[in-house]
N, C-alpha and C positions, 0 to 999 in steps of 0.2 A: 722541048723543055727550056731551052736557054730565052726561047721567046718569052716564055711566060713569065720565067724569072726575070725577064727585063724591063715588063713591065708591070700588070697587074700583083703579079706573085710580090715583087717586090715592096710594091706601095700597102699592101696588106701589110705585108712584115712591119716596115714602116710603123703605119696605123699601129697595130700592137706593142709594140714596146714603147711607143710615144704614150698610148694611154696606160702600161704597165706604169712608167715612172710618175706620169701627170695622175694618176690614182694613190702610187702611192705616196707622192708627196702632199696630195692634198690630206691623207692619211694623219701621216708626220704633222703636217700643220692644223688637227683635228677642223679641217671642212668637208663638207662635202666630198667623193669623189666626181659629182657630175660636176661640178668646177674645174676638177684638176684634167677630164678629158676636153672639157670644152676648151681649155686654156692652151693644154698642147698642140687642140685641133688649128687653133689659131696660127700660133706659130709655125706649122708643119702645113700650111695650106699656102693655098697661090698667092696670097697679096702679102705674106712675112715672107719668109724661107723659099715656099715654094717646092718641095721635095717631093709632093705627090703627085704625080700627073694625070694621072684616069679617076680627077677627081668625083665625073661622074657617073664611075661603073661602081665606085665604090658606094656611091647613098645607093644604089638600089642594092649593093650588097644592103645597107645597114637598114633599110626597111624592116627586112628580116626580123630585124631587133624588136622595133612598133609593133610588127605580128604574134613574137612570141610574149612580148611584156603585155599586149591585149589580149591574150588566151589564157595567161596564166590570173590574170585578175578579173576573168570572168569564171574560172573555177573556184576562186577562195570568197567573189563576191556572191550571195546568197541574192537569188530572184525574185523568191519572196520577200526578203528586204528590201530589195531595190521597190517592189510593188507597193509594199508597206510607205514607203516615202510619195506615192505618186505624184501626189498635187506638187507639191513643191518643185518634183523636178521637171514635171513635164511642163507647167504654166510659170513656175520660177526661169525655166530655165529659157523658155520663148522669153518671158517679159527680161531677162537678163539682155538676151543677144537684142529684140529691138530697141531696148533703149539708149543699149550701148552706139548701137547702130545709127538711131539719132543722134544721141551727141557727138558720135564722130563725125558726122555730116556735117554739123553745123561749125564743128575746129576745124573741119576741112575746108569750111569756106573762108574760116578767119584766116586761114595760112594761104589763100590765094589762089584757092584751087578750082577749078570749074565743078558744075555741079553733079556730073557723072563721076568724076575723080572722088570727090568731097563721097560720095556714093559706096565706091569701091573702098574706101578709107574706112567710114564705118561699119561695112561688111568685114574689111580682113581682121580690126582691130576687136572685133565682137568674139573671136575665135578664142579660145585658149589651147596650153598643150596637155592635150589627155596623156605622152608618154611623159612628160617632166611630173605632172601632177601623181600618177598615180605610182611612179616608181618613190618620191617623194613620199605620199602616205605608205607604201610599201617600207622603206627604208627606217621611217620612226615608228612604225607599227600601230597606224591609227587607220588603214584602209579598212576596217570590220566599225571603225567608230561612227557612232550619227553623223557628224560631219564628212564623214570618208565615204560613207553612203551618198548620204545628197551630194559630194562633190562629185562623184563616179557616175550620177544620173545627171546631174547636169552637162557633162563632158558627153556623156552618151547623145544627149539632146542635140548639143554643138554638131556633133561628128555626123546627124541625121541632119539635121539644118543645110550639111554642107553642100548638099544636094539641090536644094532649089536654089541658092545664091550660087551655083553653077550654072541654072538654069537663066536667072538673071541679069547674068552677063553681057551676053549679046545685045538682050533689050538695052540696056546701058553703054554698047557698041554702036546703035545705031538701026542693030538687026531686031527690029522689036517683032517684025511678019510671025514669025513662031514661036514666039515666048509663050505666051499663053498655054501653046501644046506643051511646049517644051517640059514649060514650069508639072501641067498636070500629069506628062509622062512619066518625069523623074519620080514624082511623089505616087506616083503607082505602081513604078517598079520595084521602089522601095517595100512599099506595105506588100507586095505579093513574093516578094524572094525573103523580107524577113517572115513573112508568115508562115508559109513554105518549111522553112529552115525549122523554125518550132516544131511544125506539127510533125512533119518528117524524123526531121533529126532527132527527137526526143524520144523516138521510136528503134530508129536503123541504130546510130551509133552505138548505145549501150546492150542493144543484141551483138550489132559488128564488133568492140571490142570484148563481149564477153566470149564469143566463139575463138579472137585470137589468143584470150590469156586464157583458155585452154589447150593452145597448140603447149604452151610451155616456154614458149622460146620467147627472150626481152628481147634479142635484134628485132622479129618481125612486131613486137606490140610497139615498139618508139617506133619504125616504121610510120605503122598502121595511126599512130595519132599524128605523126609529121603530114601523112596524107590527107587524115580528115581537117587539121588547119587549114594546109595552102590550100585543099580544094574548098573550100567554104570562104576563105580571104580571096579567093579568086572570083568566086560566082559571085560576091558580092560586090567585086571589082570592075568587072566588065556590067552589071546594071546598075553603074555609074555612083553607086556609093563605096566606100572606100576600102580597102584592104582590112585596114586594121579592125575595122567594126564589123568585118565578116569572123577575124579572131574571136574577137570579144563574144560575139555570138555561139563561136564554137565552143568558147570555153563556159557557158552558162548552161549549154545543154551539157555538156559532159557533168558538171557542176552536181544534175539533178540524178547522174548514173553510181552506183558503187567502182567506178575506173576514175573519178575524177581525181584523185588526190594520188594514186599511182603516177597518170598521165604528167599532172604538175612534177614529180620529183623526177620525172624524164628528163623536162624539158628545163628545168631551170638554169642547167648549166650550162647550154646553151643561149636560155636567153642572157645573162648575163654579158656572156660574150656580144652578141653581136649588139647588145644596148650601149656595150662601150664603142664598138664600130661608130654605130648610130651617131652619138652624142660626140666622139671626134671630127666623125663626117659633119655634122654640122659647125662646128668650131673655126672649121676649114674655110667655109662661105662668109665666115665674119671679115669686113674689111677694114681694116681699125683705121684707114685714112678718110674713108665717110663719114667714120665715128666723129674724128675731129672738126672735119670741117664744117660736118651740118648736124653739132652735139644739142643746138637749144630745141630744132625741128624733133628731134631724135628725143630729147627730153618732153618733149609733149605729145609724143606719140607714146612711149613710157605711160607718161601722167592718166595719159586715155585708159589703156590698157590696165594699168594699177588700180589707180583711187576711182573711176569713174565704173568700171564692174567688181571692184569690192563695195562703194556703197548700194550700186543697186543688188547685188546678191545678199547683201547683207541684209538689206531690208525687206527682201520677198523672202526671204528665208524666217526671218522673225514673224512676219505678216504672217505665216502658215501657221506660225503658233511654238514654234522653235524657243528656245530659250537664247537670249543677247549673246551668250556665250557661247552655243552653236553655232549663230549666227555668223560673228565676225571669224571664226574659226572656218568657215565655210567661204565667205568672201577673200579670206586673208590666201583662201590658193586658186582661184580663179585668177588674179593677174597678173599674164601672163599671154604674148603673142604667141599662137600655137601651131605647129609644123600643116594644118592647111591653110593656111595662112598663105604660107610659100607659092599653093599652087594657086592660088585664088588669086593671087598679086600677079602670077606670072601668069595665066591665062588673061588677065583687065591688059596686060602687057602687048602679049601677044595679039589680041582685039584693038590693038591701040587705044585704049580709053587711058591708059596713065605708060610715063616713059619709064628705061632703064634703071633712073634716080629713084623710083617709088619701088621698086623692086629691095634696091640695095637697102631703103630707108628700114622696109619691113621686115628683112633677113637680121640688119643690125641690130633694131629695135627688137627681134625675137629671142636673139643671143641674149642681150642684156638681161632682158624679164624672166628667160629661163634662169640663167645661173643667179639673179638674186632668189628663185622660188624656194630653195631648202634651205637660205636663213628666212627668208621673210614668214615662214608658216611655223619655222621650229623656234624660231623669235619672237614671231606673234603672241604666239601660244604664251610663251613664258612670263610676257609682257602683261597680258589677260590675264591669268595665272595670278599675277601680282597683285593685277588692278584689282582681281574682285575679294581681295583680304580687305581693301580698303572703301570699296564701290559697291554694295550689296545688289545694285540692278546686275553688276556681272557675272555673280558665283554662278556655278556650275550647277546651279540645283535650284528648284522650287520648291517650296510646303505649302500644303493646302491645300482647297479644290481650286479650279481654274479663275476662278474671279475672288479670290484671296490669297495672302499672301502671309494670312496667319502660321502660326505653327503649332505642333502639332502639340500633345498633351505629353507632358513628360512620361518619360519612358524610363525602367530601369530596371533590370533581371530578363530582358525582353529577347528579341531574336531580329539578326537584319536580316534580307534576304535579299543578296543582290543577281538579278535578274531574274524578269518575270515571264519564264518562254512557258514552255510546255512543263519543265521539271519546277520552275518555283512558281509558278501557279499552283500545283500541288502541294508543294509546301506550303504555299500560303493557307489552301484551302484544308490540310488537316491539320496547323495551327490553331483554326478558326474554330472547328469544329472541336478543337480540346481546350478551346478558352484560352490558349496562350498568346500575351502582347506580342506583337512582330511588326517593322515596318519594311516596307519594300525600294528600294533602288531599281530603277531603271533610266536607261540614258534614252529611248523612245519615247516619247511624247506618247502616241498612242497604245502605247502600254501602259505608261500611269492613269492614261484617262480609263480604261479598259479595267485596271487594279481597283483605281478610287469608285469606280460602276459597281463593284462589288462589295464594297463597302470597307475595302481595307485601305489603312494610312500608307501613303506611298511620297517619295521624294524623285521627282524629277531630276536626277544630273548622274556626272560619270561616279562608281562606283569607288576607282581609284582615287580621287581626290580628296586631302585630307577634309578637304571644309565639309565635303558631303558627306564625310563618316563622323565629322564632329556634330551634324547637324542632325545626322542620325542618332546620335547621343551611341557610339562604339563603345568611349570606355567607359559605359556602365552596360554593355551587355553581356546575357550569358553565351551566349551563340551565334556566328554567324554559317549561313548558308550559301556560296559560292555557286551558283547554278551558271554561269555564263559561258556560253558556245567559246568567247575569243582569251586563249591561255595566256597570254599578253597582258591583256587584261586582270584573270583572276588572279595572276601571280602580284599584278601591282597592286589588287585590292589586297590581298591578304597580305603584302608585308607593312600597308599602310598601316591597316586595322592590329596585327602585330604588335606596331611602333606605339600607337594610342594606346591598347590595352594586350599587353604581353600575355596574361591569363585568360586570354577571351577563346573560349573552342570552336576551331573552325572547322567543318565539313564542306572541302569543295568538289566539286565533278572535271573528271577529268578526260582527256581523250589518247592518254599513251601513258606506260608504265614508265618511260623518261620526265614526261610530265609530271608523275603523282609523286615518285622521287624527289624533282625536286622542290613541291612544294611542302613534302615533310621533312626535308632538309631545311628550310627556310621557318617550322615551325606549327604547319597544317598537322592537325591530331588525325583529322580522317579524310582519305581520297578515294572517291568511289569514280571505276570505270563503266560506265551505263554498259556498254558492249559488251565486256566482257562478265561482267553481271548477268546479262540476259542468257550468253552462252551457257555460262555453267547451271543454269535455272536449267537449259533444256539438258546440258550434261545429265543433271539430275533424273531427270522423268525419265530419259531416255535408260537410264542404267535400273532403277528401281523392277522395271518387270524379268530384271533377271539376278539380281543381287539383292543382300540385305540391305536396309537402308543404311549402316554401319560400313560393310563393305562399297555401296554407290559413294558414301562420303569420303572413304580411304582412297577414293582411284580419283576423285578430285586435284588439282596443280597443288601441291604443297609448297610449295617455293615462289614465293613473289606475290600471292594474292589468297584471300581468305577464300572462304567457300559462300559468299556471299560476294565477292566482286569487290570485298574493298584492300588494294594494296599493304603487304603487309612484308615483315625481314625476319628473317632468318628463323623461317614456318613458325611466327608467335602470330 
């Protein structure tokens, strides 16, 4: 015991209470807390202070963290959305990394670099960090948003990439004899372990945990899901794609199982935890006397990383047909140097193709662009926000059809209906059919094209946003319809729509009785819970061939919800 305690046991301790205070002063100081761990990490690492010694037993502790923060945002991110986005992420996000990859090449050469080096530069600086980005969109509550979609498929893309620019390598070592194999081995171990992983998985797992959350027992179901991560982080580990993207993977199939959103409140509080490990651990490898010395190098390594994959993201994202305002909301969180970055710099390292200096540069450079990513996206935003009151190419909405930008016929006594999934399709479609004006919001692109195919007026942009509900003309309608999967969201459409027009009746869809609460505290007249709607439909049928119809309706929940599924107080 006293060994442990003297050394790893200790340096844990350490770590945590450095990121307790470094959290919550960032708190106090309302920033970020991934600031305030990165900041402590610094100070509390070998080139300040110095207090932690087993600096490197601790990052594979904090891996950990990568693994649980990429399983748990592959259960809240939807498949078929990420599918819905295809093009843009999968050809957005190649034309992202080579171009970026060019132009690193070529600052590589202006700063003096040989052309292998200049090489390796544009490979690592191409990289982003999928765990800064999507705890990021996690943290302001825009990972279910268009933009939080295509940023989480393009980080997907990156994190697949990683693999042949591992393959790479060598050839740019000098060892070029096996590249070729190399390069076509990686990229077929890939396609056959994630393929694999789908067809398998999508099968075993959501029989495997429904048989354990039968046992009864939560020790063995968190168990049972701690296993299916690291074994799936692992298989996808050892055929040389990474850890974290065997997570992400596990958490997309569980995603598709009725256990995914148990699984998620498992594991959250542990990720948590080891994401502050994580982001301290990293804070630690910042050397703040590189910083000074080689700050202009380091500032255009920055600049690469920043402006040159927010303009190109920006612009393949618009190119797909995205709205400007998607757009730079999409760019605005790509840059950023991203944790493989690290290994890709230090395997060029260990190949000798670039020295110990180019290591430190891109560790520094990584630090930097992480802790500016939750002002630069949550400031972006505001900044855009601003612009498009004043700049009409930026509002968050279109009207029209695609090749206009007319607007629509005025509207008044009419119905919005914000999102057009599966439930306000329906709505739209028995509107239509009883002659009532209605227009539709959605933040999909291919939803309004899909809306406007059918002949109904539809606006391209987020629902929440005052301009897109003035644009909808809100305070003259009689109704709106809330259908949208993300509660985040409906709750900021409906106090938007509120604020415009106080007497406007809303019906929104909800997915918890804490939910629907407090949207009628906030001023919703109706909150229908689909699930528990369906439920009592089969309550009903089920009771009828032995009761009166009278009596099946008395054995109904009186307390908390009508007999129609819509939330209700104190059985009125």
């Amino acid at each position: 015991m006293s060994s442990i305690a003297g050394s790893l046991f200790t340096d844990i301790v350490i770590i945590f209470l450095a990121a307790f205070l470094g959290g919550l002063l960032a708190r106090y100081l309302r920033l970020p807390v991934l600031l305030g761990y990165l900041a402590v990490g610094m100070v509390i690492g070998p080139h300040v202070l110095g207090v932690v010694g087993e600096v490197d037993t601790v990052r594979v502790l904090a891996e950990f963290g990568v693994i649980l923060l990429l399983f748990s945002v592959g259960i809240e991110i939807s498949f078929r959305d990420l599918r819905n986005h295809g093009k843009v992420v999968v050809l957005g996000g190649i034309g992202q990394i080579a171009g970026t990859a060019v132009v690193g090449y070529f600052i590589g050469i202006a700063l003096g670099r040989h052309s292998e080096q200049a090489a390796v530069f544009g490979l690592v600086v191409s990289l982003s960090s999928t765990m800064v980005v999507l705890k990021t969109l996690t943290d302001l509550g825009q990972l279910r948003s268009v933009h939080g979609q295509v940023l989480t498929g393009n980080l997907l893309v990156q994190d697949l990439a990683f693999v042949p620019m591992m393959a790479i390598l060598p050839a740019l070592g000098g060892e070029a004899g096996g590249f070729l194999a190399d390069f076509a081995l990686g990229i077929a171990k890939a396609a056959v372990v994630l393929g694999l992983m789908a067809l398998l998985g999508g099968k075993a797992i959501p029989w495997l945990l429904s048989h354990v959350a039968h046992l009864g027992s939560r020790e063995v179901f968190i168990l049972t899901v701690a296993a299916i991560i690291f074994t799936i982080a692992a298989i996808t580990e050892s055929a040389g794609l990474s850890a974290a993207l065997g997570a992400f993977v596990a958490g997309l199939l569980l995603n598709q199982s009725d256990f995914g959103h148990r699984a998620l409140s498992e594991v959250v509080p542990l990720r948590h935890v080891f994401s502050a490990l994580f982001f301290v651990s990293l804070g630690m490898l910042t050397e703040p006397a590189f910083l000074a010395e080689n700050w202009r190098v380091v500032l255009v390594t920055i600049g690469v990383a920043v402006l040159v994959k927010f303009a190109l993201t920006a612009s393949l994202t618009r190119a797909f047909g995205y709205l400007p305002h998607t757009a730079l909301l999409t760019g605005l969180g790509i840059g950023q140097v991203g944790e493989f970055s690290f290994i890709l710099a230090g395997s060029a390292v260990t190949l000798g193709i670039v020295g110990d200096d180019f290591l430190s540069l891109i560790v520094v450079s990584a630090v930097v662009t992480m802790a500016m990513t939750p002002w630069v996206m949550n400031g972006g935003e505001r900044a855009i926000n601003g612009l498009s009151q004043r700049v009409s190419l930026l509002r968050p909405y279109r009207l029209g059809n695609k090749k206009s930008e007319e607007p629509q016929p005025s509207l008044e006594g009419h119905v919005v209906v914000c999102g057009f999934g599966h439930i306000g399709s329906l709505v739209a479609q028995a509107l239509s059919e009883h002659a009532v004006n209605f227009i539709v919001i959605d933040l999909d692109p291919q939803m309004v094209v899909q809306c406007r195919g059918q002949g109904h007026p539809a606006i391209h942009g987020e629902s929440g946003s005052e301009a897109v509900l003035e644009a909808a003309r809100v305070k003259f309608a009689r109704l709106m319809v809330i259908s949208t999967a993300d509660p985040i969201s409906a709750w900021v459409t409906a106090q938007q729509a509120l604020h415009l027009n106080p007497d406007l009746d809303i019906v929104a869809r909800v997915h918890s009785r804490e939910e629907g609460e407090r949207l009628q505290r906030l001023g919703v007249r109706e909150v229908v819970w689909p699930e528990m709607e369906a439920g009592l439909g089969m309550v009903r049928h089920s009771l009828q061939p032995y009761r009166t119809a009278s009596e099946a309706e008395g054995a109904l929940p009186a307390e908390g919800l009508s007999e129609d599924g819509k939330i209700i107080h104190n059985g009125s």
